[in-house]
C-alpha positions as CSV (number, residue, x, y, z in Angstrom):
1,X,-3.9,21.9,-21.2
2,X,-0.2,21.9,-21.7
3,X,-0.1,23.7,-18.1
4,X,-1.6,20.8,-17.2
5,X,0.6,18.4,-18.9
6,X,3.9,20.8,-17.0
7,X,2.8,20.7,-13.3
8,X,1.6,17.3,-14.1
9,X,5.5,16.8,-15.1
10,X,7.1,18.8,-12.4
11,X,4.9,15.9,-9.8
12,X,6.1,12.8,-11.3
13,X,9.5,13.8,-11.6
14,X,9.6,15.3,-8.0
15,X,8.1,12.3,-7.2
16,X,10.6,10.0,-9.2
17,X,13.8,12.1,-7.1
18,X,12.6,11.6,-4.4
19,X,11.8,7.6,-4.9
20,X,15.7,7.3,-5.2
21,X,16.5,9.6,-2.7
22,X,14.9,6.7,-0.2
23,X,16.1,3.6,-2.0
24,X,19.5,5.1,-1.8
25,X,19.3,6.1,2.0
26,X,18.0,3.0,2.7
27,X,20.1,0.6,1.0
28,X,22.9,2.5,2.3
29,X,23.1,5.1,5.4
30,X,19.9,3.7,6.8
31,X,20.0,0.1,6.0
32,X,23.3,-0.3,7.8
33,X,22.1,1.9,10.9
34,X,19.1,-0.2,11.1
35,X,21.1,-3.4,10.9
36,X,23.5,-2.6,13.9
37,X,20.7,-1.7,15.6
38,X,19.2,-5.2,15.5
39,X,22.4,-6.9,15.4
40,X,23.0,-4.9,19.1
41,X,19.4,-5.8,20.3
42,X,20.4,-9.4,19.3
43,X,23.3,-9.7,21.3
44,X,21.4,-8.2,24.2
45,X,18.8,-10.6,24.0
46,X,21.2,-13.7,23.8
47,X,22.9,-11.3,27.5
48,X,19.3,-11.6,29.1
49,X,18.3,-14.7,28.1
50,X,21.5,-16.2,29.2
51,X,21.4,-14.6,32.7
52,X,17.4,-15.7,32.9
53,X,18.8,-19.2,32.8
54,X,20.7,-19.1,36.3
């Protein structure tokens, strides 16, 4: 039972590391990648809509 209890343990807090491993790349490396990204796609969009006008 208390083997149980340990890999039971070893889950939840492998689980728990890695939860804040991807808040923390989102919210930080990832979040601001993804945000230039569509900031750039934006701008591109306003290009081509602008030259669809003419």
């Amino acid at each position: 039972m208390t083997l149980l209890f340990k890999v039971l343990g070893v889950i939840f807090a492998l689980f728990v590391v890695l939860f804040i491993a991807i808040v923390i790349e989102e919210s930080f490396v990832g979040g601001r990648r993804r945000r230039k990204l569509e900031q750039k796609a934006r701008e591109e969009q306003k290009v081509r809509d602008g030259q669809g006008d003419r």
